[in-house]
DOVEX-647469 format. One record per atom (N, C-alpha, C): atom name; x, y, z. Coordinates in Angstrom, 3 decimals. Atoms other than C-alpha are relative to their C-alpha. Example, Ala and Ser with C-alpha at 12.3 -4.5 7.8 and 13.67 -1.06 7.14 Angstrom:
<nodes>
<node N; <0.890; -1.190; 0.000>>
<node CA; <12.300; -4.500; 7.800>>
<node C; <0.900; 1.200; 0.000>>
<node N; <-0.820; -1.190; -0.060>>
<node CA; <13.670; -1.060; 7.140>>
<node C; <-0.770; 1.090; 0.730>>
</nodes>
This chain:
<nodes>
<node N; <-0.188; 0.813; 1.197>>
<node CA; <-6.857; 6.385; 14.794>>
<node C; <1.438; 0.169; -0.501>>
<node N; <-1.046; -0.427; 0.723>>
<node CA; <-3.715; 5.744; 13.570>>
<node C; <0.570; -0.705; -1.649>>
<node N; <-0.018; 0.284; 1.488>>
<node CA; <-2.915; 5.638; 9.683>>
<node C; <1.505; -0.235; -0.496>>
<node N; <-1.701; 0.322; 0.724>>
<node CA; <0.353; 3.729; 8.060>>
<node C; <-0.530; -0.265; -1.415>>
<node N; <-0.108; 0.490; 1.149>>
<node CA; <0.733; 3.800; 4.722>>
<node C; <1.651; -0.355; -0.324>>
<node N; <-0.873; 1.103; 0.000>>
<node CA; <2.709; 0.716; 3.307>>
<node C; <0.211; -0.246; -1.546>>
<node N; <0.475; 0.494; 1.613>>
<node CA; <3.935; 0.227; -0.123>>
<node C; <1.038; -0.592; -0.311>>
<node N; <-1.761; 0.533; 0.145>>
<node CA; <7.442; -1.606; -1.540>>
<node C; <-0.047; 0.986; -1.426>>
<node N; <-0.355; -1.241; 0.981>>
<node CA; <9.253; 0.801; -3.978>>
<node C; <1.294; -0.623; -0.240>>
<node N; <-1.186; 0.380; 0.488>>
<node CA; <12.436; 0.281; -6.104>>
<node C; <1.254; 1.140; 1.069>>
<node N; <-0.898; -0.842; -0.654>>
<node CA; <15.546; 2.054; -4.785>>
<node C; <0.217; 1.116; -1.164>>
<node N; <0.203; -1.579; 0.392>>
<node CA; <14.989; 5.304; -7.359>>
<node C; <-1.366; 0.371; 0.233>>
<node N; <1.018; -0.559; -0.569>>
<node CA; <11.603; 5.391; -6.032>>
<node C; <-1.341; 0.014; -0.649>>
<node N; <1.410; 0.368; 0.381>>
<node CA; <9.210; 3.888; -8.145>>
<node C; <-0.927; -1.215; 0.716>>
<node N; <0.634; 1.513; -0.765>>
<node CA; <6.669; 1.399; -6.805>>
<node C; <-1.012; -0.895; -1.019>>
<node N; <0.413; 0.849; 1.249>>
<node CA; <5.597; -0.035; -10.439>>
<node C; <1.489; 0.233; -1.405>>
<node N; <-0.756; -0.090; 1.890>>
<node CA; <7.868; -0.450; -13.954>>
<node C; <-0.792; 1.093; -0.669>>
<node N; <1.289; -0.760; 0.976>>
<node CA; <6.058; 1.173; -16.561>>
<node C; <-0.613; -0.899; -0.562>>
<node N; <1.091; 0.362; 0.617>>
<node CA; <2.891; 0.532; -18.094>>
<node C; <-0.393; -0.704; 0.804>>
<node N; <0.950; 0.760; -1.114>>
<node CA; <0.900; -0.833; -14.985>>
<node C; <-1.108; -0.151; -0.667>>
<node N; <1.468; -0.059; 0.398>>
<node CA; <-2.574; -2.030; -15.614>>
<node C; <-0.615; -1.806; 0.580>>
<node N; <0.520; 1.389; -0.822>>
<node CA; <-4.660; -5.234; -14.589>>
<node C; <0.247; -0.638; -0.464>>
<node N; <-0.247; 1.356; 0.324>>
<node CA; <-3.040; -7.597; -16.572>>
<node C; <1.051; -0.002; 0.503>>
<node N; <-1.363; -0.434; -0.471>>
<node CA; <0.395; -6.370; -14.942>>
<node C; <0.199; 0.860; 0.680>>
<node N; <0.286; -0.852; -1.147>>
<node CA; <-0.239; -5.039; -11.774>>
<node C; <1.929; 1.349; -0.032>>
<node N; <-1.260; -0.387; -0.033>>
<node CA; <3.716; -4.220; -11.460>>
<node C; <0.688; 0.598; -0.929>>
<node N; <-0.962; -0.367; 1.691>>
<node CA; <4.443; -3.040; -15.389>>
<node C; <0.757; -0.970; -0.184>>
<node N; <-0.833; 0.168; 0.531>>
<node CA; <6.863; -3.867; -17.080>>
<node C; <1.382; -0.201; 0.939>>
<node N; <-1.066; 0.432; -0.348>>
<node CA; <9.789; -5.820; -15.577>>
<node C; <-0.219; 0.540; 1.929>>
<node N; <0.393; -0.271; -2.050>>
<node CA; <8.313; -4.678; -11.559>>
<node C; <-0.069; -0.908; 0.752>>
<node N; <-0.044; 1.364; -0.965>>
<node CA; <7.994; -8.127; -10.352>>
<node C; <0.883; 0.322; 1.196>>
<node N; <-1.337; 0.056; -0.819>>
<node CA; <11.298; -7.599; -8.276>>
<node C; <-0.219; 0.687; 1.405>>
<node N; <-0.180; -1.214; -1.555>>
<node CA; <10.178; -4.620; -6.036>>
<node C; <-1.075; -0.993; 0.507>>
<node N; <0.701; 1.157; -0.922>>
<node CA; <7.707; -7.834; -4.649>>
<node C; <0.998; -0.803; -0.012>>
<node N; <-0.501; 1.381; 0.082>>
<node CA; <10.209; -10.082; -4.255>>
<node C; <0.308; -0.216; 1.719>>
<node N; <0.016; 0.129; -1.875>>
<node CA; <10.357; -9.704; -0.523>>
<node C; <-1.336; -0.694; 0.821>>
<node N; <1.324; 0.573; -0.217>>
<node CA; <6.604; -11.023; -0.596>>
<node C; <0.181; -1.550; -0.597>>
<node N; <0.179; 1.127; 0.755>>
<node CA; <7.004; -13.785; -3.222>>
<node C; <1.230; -1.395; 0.545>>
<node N; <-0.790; 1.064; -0.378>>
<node CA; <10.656; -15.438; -1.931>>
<node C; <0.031; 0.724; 1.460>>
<node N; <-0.510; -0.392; -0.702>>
<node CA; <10.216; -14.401; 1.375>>
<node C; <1.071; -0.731; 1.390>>
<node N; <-0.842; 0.659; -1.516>>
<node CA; <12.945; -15.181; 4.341>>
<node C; <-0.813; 0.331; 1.263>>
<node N; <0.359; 0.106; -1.223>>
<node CA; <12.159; -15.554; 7.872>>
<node C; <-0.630; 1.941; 0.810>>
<node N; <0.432; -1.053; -0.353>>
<node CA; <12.384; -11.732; 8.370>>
<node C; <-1.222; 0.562; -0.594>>
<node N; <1.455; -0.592; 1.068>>
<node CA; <9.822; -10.814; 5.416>>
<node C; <-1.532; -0.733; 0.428>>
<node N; <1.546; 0.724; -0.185>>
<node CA; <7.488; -13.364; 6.633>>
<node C; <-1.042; 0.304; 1.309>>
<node N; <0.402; -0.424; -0.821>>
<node CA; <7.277; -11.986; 10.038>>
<node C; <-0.719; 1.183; -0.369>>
<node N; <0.730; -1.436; -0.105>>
<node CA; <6.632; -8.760; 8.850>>
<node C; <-1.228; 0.033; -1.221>>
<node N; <1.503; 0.169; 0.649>>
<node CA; <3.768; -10.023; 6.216>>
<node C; <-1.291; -0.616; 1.078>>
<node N; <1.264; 0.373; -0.877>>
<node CA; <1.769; -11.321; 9.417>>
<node C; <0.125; 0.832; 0.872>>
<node N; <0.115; -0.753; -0.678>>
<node CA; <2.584; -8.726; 11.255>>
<node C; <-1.276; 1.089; -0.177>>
<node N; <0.850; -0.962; 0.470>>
<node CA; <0.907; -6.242; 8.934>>
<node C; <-1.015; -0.762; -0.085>>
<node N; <1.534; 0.425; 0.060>>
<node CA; <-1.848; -8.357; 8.380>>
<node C; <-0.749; -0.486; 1.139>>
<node N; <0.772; 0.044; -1.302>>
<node CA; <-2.829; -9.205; 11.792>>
<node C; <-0.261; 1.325; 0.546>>
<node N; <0.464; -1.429; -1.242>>
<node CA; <-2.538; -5.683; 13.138>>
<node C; <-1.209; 0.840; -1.257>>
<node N; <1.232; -0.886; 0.946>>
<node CA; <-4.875; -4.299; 10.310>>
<node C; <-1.055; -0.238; 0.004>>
<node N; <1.498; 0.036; -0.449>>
<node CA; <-8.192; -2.943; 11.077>>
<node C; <-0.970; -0.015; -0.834>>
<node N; <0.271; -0.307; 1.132>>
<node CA; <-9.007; -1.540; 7.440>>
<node C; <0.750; 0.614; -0.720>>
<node N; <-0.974; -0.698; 0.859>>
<node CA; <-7.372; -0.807; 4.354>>
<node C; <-0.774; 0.967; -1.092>>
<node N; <0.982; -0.995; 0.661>>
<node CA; <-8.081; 2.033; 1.996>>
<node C; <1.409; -0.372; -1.519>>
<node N; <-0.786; 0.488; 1.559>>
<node CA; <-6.748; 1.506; -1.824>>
<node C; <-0.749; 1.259; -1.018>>
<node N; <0.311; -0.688; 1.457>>
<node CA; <-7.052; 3.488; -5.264>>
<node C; <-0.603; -0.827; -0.649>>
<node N; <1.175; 1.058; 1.118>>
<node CA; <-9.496; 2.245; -8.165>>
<node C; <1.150; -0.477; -0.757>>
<node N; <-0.560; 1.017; 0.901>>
<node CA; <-6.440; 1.555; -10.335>>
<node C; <0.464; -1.113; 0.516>>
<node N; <-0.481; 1.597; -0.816>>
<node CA; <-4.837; -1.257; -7.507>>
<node C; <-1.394; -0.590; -0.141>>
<node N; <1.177; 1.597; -0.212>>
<node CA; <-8.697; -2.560; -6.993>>
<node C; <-0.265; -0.409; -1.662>>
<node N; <0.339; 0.602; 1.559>>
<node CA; <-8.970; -2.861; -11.161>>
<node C; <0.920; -1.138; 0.144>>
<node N; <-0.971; 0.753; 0.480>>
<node CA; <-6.010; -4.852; -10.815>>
<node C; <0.080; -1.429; 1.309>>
<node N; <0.430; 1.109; -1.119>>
<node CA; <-6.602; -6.963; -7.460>>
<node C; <-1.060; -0.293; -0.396>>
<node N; <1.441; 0.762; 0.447>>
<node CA; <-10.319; -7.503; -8.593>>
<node C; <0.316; -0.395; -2.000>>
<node N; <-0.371; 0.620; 1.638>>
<node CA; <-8.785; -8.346; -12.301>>
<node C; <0.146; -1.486; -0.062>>
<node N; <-0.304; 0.983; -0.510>>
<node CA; <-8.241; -11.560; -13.365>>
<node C; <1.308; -0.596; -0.199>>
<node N; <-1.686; 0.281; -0.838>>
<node CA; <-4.471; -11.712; -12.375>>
<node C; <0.155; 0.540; 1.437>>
<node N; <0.000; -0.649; -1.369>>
<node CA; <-5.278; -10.310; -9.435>>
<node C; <-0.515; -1.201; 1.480>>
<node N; <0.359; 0.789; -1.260>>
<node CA; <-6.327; -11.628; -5.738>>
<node C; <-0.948; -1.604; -0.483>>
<node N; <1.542; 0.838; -0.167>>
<node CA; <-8.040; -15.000; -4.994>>
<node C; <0.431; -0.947; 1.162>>
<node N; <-0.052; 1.114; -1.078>>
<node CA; <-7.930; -17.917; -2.479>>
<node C; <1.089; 0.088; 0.802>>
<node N; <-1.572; 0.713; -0.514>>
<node CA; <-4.261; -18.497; -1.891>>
<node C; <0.832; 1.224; -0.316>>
<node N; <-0.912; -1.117; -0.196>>
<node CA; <-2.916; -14.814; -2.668>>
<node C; <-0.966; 1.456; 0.213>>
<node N; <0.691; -1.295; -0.238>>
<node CA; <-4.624; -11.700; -1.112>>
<node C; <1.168; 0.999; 0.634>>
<node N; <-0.554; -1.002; -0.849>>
<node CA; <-4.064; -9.116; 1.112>>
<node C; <1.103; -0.415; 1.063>>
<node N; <-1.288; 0.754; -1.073>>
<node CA; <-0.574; -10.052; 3.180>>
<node C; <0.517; -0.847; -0.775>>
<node N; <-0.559; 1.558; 0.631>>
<node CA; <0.202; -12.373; 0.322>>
<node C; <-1.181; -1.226; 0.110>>
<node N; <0.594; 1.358; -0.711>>
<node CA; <-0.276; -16.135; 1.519>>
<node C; <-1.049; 0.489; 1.388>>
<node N; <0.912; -0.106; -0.770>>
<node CA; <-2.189; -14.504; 4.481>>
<node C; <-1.229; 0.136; -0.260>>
<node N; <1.431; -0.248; 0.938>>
<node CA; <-5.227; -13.388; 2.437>>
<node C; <-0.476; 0.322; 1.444>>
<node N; <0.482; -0.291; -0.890>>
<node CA; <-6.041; -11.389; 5.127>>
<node C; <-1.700; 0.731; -0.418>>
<node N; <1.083; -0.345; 0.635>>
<node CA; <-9.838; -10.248; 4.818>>
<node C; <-0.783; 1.475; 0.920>>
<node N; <0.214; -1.739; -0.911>>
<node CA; <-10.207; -6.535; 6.803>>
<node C; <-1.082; 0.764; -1.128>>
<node N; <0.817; -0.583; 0.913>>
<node CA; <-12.952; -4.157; 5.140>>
<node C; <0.975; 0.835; -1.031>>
<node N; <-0.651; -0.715; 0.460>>
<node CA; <-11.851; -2.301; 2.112>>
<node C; <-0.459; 1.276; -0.787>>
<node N; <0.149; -0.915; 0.793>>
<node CA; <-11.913; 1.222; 0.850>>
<node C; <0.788; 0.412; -1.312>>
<node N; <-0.390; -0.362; 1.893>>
<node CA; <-11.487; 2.208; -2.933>>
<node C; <-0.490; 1.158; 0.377>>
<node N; <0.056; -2.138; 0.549>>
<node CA; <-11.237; 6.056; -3.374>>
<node C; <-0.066; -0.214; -1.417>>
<node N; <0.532; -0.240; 0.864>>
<node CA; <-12.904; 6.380; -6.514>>
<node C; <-0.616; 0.884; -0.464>>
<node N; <1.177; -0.983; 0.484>>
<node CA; <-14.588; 8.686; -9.076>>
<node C; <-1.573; -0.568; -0.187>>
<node N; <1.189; 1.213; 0.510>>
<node CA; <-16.955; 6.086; -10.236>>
<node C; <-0.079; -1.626; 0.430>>
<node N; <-0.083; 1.654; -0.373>>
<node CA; <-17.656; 2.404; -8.533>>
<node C; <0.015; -0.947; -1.008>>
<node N; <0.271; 0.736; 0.929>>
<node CA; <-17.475; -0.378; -10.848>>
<node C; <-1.259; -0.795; 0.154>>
<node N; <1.836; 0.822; -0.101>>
<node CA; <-20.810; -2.275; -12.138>>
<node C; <0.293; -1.291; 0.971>>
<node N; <-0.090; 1.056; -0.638>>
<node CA; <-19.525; -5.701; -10.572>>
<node C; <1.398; -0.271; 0.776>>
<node N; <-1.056; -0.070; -0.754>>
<node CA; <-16.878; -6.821; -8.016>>
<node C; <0.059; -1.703; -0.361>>
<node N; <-0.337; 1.285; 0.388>>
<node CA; <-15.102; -10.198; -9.069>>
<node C; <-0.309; -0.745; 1.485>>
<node N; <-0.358; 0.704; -1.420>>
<node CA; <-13.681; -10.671; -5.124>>
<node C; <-1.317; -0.255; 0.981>>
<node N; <0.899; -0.006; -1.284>>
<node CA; <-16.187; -11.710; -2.353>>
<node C; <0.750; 0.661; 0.883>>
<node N; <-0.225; -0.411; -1.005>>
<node CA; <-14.854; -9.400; -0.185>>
<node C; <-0.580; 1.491; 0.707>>
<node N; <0.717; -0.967; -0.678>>
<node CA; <-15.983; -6.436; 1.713>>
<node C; <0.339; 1.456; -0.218>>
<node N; <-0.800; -0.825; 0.924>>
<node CA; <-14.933; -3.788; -0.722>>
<node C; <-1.542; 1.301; 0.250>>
<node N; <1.143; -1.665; 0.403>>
<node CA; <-16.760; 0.050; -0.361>>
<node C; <0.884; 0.790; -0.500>>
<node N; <-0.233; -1.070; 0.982>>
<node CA; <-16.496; 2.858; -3.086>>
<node C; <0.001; 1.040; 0.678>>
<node N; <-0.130; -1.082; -0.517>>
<node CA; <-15.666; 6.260; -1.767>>
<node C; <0.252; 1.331; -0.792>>
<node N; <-0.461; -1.131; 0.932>>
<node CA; <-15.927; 9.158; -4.142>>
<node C; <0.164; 1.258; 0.369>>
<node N; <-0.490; -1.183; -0.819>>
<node CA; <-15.266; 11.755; -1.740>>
<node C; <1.227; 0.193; 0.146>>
<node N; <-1.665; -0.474; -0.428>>
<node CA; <-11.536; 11.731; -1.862>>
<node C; <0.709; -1.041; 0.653>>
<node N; <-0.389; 0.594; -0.941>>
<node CA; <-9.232; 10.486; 0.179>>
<node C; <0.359; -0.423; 1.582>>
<node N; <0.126; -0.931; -0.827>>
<node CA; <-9.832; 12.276; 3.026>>
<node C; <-1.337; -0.966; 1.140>>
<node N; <1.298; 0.247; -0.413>>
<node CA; <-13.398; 10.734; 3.420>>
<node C; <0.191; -1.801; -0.285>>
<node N; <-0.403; 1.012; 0.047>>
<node CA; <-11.823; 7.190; 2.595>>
<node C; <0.916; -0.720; 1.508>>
<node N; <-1.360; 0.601; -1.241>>
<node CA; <-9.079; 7.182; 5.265>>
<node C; <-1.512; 0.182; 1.187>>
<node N; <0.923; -0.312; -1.017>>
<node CA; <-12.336; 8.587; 7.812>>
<node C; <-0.942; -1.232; -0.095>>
<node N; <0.888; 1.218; -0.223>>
<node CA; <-14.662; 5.623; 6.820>>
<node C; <0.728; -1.685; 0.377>>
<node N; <-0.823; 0.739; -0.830>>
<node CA; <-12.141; 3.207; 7.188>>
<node C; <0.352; 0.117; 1.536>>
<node N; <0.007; -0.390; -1.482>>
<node CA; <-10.986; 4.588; 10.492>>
<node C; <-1.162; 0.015; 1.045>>
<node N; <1.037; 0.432; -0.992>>
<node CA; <-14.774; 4.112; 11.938>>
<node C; <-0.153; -1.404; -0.013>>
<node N; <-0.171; 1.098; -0.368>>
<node CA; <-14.497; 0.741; 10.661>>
<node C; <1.095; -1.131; 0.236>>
<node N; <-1.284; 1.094; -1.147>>
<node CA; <-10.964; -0.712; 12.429>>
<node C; <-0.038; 0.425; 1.090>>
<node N; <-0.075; 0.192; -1.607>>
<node CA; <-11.755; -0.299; 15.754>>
<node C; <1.382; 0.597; 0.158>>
<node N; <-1.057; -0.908; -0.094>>
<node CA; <-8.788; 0.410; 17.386>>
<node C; <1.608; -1.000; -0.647>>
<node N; <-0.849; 0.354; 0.366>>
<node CA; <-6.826; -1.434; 15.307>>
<node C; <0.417; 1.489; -1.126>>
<node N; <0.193; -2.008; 0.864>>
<node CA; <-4.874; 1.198; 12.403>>
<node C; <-0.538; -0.256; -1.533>>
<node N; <0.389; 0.239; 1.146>>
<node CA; <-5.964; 1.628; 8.942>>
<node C; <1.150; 0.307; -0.813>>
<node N; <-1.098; 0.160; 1.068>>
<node CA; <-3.452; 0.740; 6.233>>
<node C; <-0.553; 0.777; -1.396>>
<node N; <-0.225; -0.802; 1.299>>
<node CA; <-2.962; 2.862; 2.912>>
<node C; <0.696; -0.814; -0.656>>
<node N; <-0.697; 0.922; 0.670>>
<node CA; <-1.709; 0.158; 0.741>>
<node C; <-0.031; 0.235; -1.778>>
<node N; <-0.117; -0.270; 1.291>>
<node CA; <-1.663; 2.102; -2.478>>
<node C; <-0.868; 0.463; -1.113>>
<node N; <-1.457; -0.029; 0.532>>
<node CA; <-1.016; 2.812; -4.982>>
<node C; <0.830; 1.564; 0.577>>
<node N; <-1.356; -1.377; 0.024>>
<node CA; <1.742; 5.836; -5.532>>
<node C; <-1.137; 1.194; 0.175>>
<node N; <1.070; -1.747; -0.467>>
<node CA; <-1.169; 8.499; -5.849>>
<node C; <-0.415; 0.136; 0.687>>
<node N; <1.107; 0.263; -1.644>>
<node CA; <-3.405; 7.453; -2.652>>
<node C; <0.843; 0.209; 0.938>>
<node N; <-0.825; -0.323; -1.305>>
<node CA; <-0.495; 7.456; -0.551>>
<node C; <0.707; 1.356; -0.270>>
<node N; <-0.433; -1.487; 0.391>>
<node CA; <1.197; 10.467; -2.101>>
<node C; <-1.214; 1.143; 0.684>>
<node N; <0.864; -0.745; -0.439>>
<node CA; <-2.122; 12.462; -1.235>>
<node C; <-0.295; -0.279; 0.955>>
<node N; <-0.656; 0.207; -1.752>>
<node CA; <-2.092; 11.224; 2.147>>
<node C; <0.756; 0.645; 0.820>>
<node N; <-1.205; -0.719; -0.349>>
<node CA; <0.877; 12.511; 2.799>>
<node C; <-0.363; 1.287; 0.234>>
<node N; <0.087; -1.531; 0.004>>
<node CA; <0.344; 16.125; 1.437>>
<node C; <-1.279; -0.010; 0.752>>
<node N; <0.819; -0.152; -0.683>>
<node CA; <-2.825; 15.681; 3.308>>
<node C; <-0.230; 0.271; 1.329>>
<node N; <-0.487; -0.120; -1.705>>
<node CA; <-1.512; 15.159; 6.857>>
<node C; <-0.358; -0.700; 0.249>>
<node N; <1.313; 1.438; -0.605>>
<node CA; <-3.682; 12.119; 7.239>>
<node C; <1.173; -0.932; 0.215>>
<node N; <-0.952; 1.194; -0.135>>
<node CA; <-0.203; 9.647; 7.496>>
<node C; <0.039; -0.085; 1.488>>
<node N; <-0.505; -0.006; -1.130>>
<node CA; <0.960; 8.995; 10.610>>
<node C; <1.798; -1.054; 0.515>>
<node N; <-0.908; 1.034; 0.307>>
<node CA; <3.625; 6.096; 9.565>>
<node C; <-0.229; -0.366; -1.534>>
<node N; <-0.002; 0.098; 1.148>>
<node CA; <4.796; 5.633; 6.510>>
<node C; <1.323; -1.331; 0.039>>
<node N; <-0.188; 1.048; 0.138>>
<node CA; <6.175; 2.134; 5.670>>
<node C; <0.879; -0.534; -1.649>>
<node N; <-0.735; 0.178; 1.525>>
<node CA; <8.411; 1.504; 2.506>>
<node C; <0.905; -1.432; 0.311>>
<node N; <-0.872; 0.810; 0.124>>
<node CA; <9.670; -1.809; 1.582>>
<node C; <0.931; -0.045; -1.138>>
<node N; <-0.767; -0.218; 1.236>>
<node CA; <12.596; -1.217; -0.335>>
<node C; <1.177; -0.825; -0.545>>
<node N; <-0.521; 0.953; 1.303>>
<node CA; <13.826; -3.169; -3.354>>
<node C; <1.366; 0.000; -0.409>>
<node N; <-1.379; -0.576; 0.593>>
<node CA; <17.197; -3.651; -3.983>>
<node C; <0.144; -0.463; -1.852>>
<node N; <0.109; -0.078; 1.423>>
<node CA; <16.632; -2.952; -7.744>>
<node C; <-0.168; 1.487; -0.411>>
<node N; <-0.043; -1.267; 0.712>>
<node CA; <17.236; 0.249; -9.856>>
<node C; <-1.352; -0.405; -1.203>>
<node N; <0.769; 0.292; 1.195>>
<node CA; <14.037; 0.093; -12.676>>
<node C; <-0.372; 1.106; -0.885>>
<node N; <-0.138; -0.751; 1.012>>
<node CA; <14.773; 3.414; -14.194>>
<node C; <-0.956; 0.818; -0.580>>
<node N; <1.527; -0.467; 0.710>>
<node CA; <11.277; 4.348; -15.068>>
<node C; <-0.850; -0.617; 0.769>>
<node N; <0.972; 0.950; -0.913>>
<node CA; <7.813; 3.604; -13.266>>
<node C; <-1.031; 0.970; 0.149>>
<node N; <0.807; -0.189; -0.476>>
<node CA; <5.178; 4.588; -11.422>>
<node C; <0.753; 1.145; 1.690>>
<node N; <-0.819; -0.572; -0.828>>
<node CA; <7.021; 7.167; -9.295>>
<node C; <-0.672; 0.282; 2.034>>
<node N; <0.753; -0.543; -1.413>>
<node CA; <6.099; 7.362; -5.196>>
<node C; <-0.488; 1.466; 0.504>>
<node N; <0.778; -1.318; -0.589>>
<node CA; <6.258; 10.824; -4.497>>
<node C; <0.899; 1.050; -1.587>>
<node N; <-0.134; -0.934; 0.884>>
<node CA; <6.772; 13.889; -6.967>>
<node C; <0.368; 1.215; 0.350>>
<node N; <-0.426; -1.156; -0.325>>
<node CA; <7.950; 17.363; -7.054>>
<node C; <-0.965; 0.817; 0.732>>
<node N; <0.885; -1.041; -1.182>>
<node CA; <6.288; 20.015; -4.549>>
<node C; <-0.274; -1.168; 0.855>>
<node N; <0.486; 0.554; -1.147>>
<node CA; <5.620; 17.658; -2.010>>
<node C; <0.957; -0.008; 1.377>>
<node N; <-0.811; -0.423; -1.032>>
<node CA; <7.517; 18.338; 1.292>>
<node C; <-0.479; -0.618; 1.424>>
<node N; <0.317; 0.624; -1.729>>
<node CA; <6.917; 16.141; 4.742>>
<node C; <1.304; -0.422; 0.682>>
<node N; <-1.237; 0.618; -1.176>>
<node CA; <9.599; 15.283; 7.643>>
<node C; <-0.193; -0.916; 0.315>>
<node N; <0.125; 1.159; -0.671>>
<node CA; <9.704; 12.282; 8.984>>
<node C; <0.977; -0.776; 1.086>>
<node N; <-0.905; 0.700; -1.181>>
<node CA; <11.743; 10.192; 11.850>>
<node C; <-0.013; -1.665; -0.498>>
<node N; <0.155; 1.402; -0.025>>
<node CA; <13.125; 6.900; 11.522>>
<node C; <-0.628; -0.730; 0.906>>
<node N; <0.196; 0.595; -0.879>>
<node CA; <11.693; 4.599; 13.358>>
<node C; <0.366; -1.850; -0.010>>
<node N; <-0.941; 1.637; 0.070>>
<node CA; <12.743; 0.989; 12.597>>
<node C; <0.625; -0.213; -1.124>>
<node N; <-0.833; 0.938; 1.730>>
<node CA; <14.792; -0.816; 9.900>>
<node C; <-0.049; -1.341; -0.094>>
<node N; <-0.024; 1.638; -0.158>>
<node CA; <14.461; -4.251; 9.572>>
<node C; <0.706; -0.606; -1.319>>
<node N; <-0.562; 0.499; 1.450>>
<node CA; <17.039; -5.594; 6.585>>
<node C; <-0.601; -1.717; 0.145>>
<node N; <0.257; 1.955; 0.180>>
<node CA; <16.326; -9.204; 5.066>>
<node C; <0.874; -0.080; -1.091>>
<node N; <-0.661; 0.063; 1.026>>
<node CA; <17.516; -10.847; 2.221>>
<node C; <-0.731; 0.834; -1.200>>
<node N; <0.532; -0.400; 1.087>>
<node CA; <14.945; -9.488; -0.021>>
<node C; <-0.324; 1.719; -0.148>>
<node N; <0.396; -2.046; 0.383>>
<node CA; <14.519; -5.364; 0.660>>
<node C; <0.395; 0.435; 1.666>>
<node N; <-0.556; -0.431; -1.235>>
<node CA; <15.269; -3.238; 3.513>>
<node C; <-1.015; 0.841; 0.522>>
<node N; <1.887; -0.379; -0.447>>
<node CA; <11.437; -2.739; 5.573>>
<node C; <1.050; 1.418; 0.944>>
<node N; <-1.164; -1.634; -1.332>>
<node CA; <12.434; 1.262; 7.286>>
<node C; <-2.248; 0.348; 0.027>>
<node N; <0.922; -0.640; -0.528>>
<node CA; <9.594; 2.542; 8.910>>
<node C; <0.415; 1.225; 0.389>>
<node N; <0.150; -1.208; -0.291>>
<node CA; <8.907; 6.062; 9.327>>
<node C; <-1.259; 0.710; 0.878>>
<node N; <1.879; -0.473; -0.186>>
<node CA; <6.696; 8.310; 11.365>>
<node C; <-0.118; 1.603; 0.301>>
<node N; <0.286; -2.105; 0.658>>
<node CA; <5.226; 11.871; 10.535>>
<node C; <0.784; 0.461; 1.505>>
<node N; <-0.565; -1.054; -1.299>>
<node CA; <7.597; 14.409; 12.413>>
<node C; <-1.042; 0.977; 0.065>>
<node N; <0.656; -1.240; -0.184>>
<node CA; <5.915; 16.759; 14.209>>
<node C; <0.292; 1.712; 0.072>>
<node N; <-0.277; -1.168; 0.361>>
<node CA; <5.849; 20.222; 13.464>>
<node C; <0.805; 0.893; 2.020>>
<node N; <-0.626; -0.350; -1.056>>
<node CA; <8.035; 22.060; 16.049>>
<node C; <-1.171; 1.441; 0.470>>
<node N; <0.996; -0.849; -0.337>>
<node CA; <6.218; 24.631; 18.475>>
<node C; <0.791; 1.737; -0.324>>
</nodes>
């Protein structure tokens, strides 16, 4: 199984403004670190069907599904990939499931962690990989978890000063470049977990 987590982040390393919530997935003034999704060029567009064709299952946090199952969130003509509205099973790492699900889609609750999220996903994508698509805490604990395997940052050419920060103090992983792909709208760098030397 192999696990990428994918998220777009500003260039000081937030991947929301402040004050996120389901009426404003992005906070306060965050629009921008999507703008590689919303105006995208030729390069961004490849790499929004890229990710959404190669994905087997995605695993998410309860505050992104409050805000994708909100109503500013997902529907017909903007899902998963954007315009792709790709429809792969999805895991929510949760304490508590919510009473009703807006989306028709194929959404399971996981209150075991994230651990036991990335593992139920991973029985159901075949051998395609399972995406970590957020937010900042799900993939952050990933990380310190060892469960990554590729880590995926589309990054924003915007400073926003304040946010929803990606990763935090004590956290420590290596990583290897592995691609860069610039566009007009952010600069896609792929990474993938270094391995510990023998």
């Amino acid at each position: 199984m192999i696990v990428i987590a994918d998220i777009s982040m500003s260039l000081d390393g937030f991947v929301t403004g402040p004050d996120p919530g389901p009426d404003s997935g992005l906070g306060r003034d965050g629009e921008g670190i999507h703008d590689w999704v919303m105006k995208a060029d030729d390069v961004d567009r490849a790499i929004l069907e890229e990710i959404t064709a190669a994905t087997g299952a995605v695993v998410m946090g309860r505050k992104l599904f409050d805000v994708i199952d909100g109503p500013h969130g997902w529907n017909d003509e903007m899902g998963y990939g954007a315009d792709q509205v790709g429809t792969p099973p999805f895991f929510v790492v949760t304490h508590e499931p919510p009473a009703s699900v807006r989306l028709g889609l194929d959404f399971t609750f996981v209150t075991g962690g994230v651990a036991d999220a990335v593992a139920a996903a991973g029985a159901a994508a075949g051998d395609r990989p399972v995406v970590i698509m957020g937010g900042g805490d799900v993939i952050r604990q990933a990380v310190e978890s060892g469960l990554v395997d590729e880590l995926r940052i589309h990054l924003s050419p915007l400073v926003l000063g304040e946010g929803t920060p990606l990763f935090g103090p004590g956290l420590r992983a290596d990583f290897d470049i592995a691609e860069v792909r610039p566009s007009a709208n952010a600069t896609h760098i792929t990474y993938r977990t270094r391995s510990p030397e023998p």
